[in-house]
C-alpha positions in Angstrom: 118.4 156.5 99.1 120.3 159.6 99.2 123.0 160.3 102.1 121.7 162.7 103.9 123.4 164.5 107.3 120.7 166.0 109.0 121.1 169.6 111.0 118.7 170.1 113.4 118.7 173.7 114.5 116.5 175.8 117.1 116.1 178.9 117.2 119.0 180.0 119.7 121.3 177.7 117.5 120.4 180.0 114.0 121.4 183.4 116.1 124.5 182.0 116.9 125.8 180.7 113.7 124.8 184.0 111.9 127.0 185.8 114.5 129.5 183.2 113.8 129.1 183.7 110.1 129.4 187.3 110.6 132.7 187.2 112.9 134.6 184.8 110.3 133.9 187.1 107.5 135.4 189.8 109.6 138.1 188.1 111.0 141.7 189.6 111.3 145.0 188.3 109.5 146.8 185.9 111.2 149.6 187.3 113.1 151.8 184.5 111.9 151.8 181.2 109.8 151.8 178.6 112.1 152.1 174.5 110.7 149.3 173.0 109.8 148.2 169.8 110.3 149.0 167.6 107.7 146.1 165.6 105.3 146.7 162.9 103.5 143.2 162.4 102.3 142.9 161.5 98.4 139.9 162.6 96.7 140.8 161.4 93.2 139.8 160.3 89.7 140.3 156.9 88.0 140.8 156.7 84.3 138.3 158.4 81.6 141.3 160.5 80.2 140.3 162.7 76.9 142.4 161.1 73.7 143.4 163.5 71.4 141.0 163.3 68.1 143.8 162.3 65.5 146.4 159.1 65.8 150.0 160.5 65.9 152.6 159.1 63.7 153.2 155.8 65.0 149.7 154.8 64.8 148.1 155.6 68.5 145.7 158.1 70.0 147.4 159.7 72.7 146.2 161.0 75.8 145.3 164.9 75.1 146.7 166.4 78.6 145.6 169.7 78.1 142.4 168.5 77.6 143.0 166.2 80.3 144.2 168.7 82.8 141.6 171.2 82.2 138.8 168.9 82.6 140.5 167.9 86.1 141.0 171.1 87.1 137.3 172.1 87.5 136.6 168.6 89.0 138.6 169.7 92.5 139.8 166.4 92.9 143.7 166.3 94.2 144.9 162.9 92.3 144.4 161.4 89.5 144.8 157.5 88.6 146.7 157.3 85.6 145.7 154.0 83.6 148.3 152.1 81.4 146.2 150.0 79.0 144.9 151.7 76.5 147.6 152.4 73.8 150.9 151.1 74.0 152.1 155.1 74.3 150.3 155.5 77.8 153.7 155.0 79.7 155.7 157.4 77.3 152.9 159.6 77.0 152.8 159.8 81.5 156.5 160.1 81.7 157.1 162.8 78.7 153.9 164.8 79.2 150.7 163.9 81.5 153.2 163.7 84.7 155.2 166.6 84.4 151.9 168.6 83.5 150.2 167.6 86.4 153.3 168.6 88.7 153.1 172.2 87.4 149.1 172.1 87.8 149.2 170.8 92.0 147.7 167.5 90.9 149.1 164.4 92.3 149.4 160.7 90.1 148.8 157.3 90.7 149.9 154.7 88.0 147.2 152.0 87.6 148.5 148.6 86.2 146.6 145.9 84.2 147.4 142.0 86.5 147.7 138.8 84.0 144.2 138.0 83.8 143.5 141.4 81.9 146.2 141.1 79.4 146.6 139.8 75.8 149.0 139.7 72.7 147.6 143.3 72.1 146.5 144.8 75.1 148.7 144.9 78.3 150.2 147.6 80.6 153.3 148.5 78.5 156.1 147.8 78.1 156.8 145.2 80.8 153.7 143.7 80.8 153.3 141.2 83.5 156.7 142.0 84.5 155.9 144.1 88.0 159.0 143.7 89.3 160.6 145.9 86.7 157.0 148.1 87.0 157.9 148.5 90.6 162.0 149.9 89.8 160.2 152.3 86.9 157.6 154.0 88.8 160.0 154.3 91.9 162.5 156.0 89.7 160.0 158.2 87.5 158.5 159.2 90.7 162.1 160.7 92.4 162.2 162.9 89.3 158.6 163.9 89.9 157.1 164.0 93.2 153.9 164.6 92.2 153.9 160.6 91.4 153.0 159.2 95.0 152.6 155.8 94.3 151.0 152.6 91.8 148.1 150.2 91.6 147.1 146.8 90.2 143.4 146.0 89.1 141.7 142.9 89.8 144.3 141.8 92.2 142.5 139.3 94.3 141.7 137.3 90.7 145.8 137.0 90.5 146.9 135.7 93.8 148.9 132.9 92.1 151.1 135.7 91.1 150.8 137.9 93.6 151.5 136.3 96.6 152.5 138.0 99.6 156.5 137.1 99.1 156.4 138.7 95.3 154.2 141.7 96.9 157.3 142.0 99.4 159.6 141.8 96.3 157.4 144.0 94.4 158.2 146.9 97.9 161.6 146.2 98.5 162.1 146.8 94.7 160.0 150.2 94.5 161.2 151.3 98.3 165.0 150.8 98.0 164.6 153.6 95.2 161.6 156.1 97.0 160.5 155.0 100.5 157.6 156.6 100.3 156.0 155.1 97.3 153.1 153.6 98.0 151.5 150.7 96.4 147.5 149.3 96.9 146.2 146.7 95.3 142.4 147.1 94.3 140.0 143.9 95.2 136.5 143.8 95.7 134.6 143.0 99.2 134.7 139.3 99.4 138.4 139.4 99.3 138.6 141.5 102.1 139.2 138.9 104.9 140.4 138.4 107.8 143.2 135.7 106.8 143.2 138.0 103.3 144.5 140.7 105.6 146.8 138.7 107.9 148.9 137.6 105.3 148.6 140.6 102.9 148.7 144.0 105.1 152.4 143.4 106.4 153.7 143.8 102.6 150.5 146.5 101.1 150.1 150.4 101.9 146.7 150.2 101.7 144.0 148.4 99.8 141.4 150.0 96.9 138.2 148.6 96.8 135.9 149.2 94.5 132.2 149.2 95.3 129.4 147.3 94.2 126.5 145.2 95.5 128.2 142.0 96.7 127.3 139.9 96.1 124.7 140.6 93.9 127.0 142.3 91.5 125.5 145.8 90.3 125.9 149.5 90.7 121.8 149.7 90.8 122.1 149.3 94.9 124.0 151.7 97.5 122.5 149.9 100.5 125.3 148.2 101.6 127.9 150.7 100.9 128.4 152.0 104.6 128.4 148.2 106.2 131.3 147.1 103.8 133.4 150.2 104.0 133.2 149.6 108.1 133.9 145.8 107.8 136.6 146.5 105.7 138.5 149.2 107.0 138.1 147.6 110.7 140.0 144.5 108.8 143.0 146.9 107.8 142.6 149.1 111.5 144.8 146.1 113.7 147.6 146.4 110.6 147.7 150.3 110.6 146.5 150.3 106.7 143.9 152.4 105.3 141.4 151.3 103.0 140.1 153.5 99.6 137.1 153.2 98.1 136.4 153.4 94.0 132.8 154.0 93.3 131.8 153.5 90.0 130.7 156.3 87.6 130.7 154.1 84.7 129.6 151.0 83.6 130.6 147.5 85.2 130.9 145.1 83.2 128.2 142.5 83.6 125.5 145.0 84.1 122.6 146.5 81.7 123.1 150.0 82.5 125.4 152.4 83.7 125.1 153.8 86.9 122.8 156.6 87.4 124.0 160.1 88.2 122.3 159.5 91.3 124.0 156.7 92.3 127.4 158.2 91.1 126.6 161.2 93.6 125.1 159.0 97.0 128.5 156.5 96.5 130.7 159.8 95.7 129.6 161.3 99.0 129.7 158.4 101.4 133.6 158.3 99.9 134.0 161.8 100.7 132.5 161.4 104.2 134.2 158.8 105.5 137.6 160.4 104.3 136.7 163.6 106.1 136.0 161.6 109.5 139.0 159.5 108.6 138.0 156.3 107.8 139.3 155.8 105.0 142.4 156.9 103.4 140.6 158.2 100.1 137.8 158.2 97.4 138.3 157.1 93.7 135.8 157.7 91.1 136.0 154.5 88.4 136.3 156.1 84.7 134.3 159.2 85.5 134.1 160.6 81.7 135.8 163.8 81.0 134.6 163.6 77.7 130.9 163.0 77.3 131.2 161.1 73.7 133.4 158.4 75.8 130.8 157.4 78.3 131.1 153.5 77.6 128.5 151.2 76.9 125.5 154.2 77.6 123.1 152.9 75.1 119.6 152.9 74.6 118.2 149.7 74.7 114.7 150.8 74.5 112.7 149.5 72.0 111.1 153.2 71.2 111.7 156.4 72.9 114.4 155.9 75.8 112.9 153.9 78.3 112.3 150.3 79.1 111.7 147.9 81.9 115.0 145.6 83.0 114.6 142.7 84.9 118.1 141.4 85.7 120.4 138.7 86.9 124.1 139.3 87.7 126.7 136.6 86.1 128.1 134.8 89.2 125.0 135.3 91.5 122.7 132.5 92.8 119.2 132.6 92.9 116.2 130.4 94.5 114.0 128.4 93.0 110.9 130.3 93.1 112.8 133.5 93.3 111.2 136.4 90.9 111.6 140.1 89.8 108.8 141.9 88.4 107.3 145.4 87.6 103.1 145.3 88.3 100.5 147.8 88.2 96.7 147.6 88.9 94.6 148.8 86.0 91.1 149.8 85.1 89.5 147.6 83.1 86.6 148.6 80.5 83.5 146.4 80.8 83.0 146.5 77.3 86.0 144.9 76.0 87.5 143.8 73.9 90.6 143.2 76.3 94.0 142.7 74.7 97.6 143.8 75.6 100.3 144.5 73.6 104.5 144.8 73.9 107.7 143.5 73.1 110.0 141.7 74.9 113.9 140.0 74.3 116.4 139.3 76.4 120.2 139.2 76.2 120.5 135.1 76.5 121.9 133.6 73.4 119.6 130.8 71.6 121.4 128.2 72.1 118.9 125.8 72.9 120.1 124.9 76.1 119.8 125.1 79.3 116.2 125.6 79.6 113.7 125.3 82.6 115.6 128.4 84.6 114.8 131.7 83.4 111.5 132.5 82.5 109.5 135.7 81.5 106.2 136.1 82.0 103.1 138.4 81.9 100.4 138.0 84.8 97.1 138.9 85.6 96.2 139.1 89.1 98.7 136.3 90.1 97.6 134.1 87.3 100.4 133.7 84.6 98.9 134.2 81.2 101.8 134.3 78.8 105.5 132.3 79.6 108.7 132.4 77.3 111.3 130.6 78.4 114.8 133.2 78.0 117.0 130.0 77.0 114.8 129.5 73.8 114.1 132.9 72.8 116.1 134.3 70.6 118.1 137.4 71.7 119.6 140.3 70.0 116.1 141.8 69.0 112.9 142.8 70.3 109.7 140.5 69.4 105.9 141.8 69.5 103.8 139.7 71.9 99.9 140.0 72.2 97.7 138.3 74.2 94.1 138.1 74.8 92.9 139.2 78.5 89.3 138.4 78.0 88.8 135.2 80.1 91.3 137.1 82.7 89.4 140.2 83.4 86.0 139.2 82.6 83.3 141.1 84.8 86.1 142.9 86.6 86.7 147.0 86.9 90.4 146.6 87.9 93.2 144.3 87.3 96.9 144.1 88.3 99.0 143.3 85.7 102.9 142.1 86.1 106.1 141.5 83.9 108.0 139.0 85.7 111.2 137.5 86.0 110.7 133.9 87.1 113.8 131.4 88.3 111.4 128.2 87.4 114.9 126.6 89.2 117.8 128.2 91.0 120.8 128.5 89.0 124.2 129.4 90.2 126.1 131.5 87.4 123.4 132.2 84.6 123.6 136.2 83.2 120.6 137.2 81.6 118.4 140.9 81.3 114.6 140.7 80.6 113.9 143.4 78.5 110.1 145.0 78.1 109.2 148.2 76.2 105.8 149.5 74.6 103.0 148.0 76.9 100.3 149.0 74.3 96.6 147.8 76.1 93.1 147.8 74.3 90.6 148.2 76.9 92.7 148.7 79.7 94.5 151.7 81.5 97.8 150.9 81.5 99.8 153.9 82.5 103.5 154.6 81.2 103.7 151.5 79.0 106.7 153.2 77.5 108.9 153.0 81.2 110.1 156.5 80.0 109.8 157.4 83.6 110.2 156.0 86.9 106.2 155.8 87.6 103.2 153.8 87.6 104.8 151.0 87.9 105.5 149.1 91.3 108.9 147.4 91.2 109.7 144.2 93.7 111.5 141.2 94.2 111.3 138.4 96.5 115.0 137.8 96.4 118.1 140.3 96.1 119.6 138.4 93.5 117.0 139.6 90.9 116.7 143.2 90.2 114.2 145.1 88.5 114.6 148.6 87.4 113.8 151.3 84.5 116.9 151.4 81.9 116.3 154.9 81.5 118.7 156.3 78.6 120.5 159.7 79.7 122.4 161.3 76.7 122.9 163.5 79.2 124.0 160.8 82.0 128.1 161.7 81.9 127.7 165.3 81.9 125.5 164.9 85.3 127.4 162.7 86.7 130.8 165.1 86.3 128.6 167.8 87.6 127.6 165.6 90.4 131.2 164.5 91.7 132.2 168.0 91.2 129.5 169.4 93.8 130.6 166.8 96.0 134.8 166.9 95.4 134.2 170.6 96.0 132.5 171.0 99.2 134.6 168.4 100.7 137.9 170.0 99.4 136.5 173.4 100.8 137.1 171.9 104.1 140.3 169.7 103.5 142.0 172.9 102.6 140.3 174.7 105.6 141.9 172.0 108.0 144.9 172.5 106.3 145.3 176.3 106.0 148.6 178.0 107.1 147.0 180.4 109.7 146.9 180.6 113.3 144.9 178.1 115.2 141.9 180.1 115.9 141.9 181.2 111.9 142.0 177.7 111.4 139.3 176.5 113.5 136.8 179.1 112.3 137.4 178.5 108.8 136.6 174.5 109.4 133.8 175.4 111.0 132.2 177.4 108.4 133.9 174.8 105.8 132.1 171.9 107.9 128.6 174.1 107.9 128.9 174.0 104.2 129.5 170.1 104.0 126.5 170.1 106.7 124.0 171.8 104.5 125.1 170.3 101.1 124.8 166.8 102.3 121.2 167.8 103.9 119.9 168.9 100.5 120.1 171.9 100.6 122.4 173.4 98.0 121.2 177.2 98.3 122.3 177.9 101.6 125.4 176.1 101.3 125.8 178.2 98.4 125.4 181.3 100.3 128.0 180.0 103.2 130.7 179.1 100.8 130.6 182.2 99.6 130.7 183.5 103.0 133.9 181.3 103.8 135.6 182.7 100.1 135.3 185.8 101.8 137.1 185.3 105.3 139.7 183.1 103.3 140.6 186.0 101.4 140.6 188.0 104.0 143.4 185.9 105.5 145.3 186.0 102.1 144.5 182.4 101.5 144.0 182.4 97.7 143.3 179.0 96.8 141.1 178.9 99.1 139.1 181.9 98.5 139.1 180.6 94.8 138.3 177.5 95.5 135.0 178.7 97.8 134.3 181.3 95.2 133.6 178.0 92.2 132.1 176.1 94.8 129.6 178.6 95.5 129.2 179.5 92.0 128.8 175.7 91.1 126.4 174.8 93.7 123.6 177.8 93.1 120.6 176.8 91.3 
């Protein structure tokens, strides 16, 4: 569900915040520009760079950093995560161009490095590879030429402990921190690495660690429930060390799933990140490959058989599941007494036909409880939908209603078996079957009797990428709004009045309600400028602008 910060107000409580609102807008200029206190909150973006259209001479798309920058620059995030993967010209193309760019623009750089497991004779983190000693001597000496570089990463990290053990990590920082002391280097794992003996034996020789969010361990980006209770396990793990932890949500796809996330889910992650940064929790927030360009939102297909919609009944790779364990989508219908009764649809799933192993997976249609067609996944073909029809007669006979299911049925646990029911085009004959297309999220009840199944709507968004950068945008901005507010060179009292309004704003945005914290960011552009503070009257000015209907 969606985070929401509830403000409860009376009516004594309304007066005074207008006459607060009222007396910051009118505030005087400070008399002098005291220090203020320092942030070092990131709120940044992973990856998802804009390539320019045409391969250069020696044969590579190169990141387009105009393009780049300019996309960034309306995102208000402060960092970006530079990946070096893609093209062999990522590291010239960061050094030559991207970093000295993003100096000039205020934007701070992360490098992001590719660890053993992701590389191959044509695709590493170039040129030294595997080789992060040397990595660790570059990036220390790029970044004392350029500031703005304030420190590197390494995907994947807990899958290459035989590498990275703690004594190379300590190698890795006594290379990098003999040339800049203050570069900083976190390692990105996911939540099951996260332990106590991880930490004991890792935190003396990190800065921090990066972990990226999904539903451990149940593997997707369909579920936010258990964001808050990992980020608090986690960061109370690196609390003892005096090491913060960073969260990466993912706006994109993760590999292993049948969808992408939703621009909902890509907001509620995006601003439990953003509020746990603000009340310190955690160091920073880190959108995974949030597309600046809309045509390179990966893997956002349709998988529907017609229209967009269809009905996904899914099973991570790597996640076990109980005998007996099922997923399903069911909806009671009105039957016709007259008949005939028939159904209709089509149905495949993503399991190759390879004969074997069968007896696990199997999809099924039922009618009131009673399972009236079965197909086991291991012997169905895959790669393309098939019609299926069967005859309800002896199932509804002298009955007005019905409840029809599509289910996902683990006939026997299995321990590491990927597969994604697919159902489209429920077409009944003397039945009321309601939304057999799944091109919305109704009339049909989803449930599971175990977390390890999911069932959902695969929903196709052409639209999904441009929502989703409008939906960390919102987010980056309000919290931004009062980063800078913290952080403004004015007196004390300037300062506290402007978080307050600031924090009002962040108060009414993450309550749902986007009009009047419209109305008080404009309110805040105003006493900003007031105070000569620029940026941040700019910065309140777009974020109003941005977050009116």
């Amino acid at each position: 569900m969606r985070t929401r910060r509830l403000l409860t107000t009376t009516r004594g409580l309304i007066m005074l915040l207008a006459l607060l609102t009222t007396a910051f807008t009118t505030m005087p200029a400070a008399a002098g520009p005291p220090s203020a206190p320092r942030s070092d909150r990131m709120l940044a973006s992973y990856g998802g760079e804009i390539r320019e259209a045409e391969p250069r001479a020696d044969g590579y798309r190169h990141v387009d950093t105009p393009a780049t920058l300019s996309k960034l620059s309306h995102l208000h995030n402060d960092t970006f995560v530079y990946l070096i993967w893609d093209a062999p010209s990522d590291w010239d193309d960061l050094r030559t161009e991207f970093l000295p760019a993003a100096q000039r623009q205020g934007l701070d750089v992360w490098v992001y490095l590719v660890p053993p497991t992701e590389c191959s004779p044509s695709r590493c983190s170039r040129p030294f590879t595997t080789d992060y000693l040397t990595w660790a001597k570059e990036i220390a000496t790029l970044s004392t030429r350029y500031p703005a570089l304030k420190g590197y990463a390494i995907d994947d990290f807990n899958h290459n402990l035989g590498l990275f053990t703690p004594n190379y990590v300590q190698r890795m920082q006594q290379t990098s921190k003999s040339v800049n002391p203050s570069l900083r280097f976190m390692p990105q794992v996911y939540n099951g690495t996260i332990t106590p003996q991880f930490t004991d034996a890792y935190a003396p020789v990190i800065d921090g660690l990066i972990m990226a969010y999904r539903d451990d361990p149940y593997r997707n980006t369909q579920r936010t429930d258990s964001l808050r209770a990992q980020l608090d396990t986690a960061s109370a793990r690196l609390a003892p060390h005096g090491k913060q932890l960073y969260l990466m949500n993912y706006t994109s796809a993760l590999s292993g799933t049948p969808m992408p996330p939703t621009p909902q889910y890509v907001r509620e992650t995006t601003q439990v990140g953003a509020e746990y940064t603000a009340a310190g929790k955690l160091g920073g927030t880190i959108t995974y490959i949030l597309p600046l360009d809309p045509a390179d939102d990966w893997r956002n297909d349709n998988h529907a058989h017609t229209g967009t919609g269809r009905l996904s009944l899914f099973v991570p790779a790597g996640v076990p599941t109980p005998s007996g364990g099922y997923a399903e989508a069911a909806q009671t219908v009105t039957v016709d007494p007259d008949g005939p009764h028939r159904i209709r649809f089509q149905q495949d799933d993503t399991y190759y036909n390879g004969g074997v192993p069968t007896g696990y997976h199997l999809k099924q249609l039922l009618v009131d409880g009673q399972v009236v067609w079965q197909q086991d996944a291991a012997l169905d073909e895959a790669g393309s939908y098939k019609t299926v029809e069967v005859d309800l007669d002896p199932y509804v006979e002298g009955k007005t209603s019905a409840t029809i299911a599509f289910r996902l049925y683990e006939a026997k646990g299995v321990t590491n078996f990927w597969v994604d029911t697919l159902i489209d085009d429920v077409e009944p004959t003397g039945l009321s079957v309601a939304n057999g297309g799944f091109e919305t999220r109704t009339g049909w009840t989803l449930s599971a009797n175990s977390r390890a199944l999911l069932p959902d709507f695969d929903i196709y968004d052409p639209q999904r990428a441009v929502r989703s950068y409008h939906e960390v945008q919102q987010v980056y901005g309000v919290y931004r709004l009062l980063f800078q507010a913290r952080s403004a060179s004015v007196s004390d009292d300037a300062r506290r009045s402007l978080t307050a309004m600031a924090d009002l704003v962040v108060r009414d945005f993450g309550g749902g309600r986007p009009e009047p914290a419209a109305r008080r960011a404009a309110a805040l552009g105003r006493a900003a400028k007031a105070q000569g503070l620029a940026d941040l009257a700019r910065l309140a000015a777009e974020v109003s602008q941005q977050l009116a209907p």
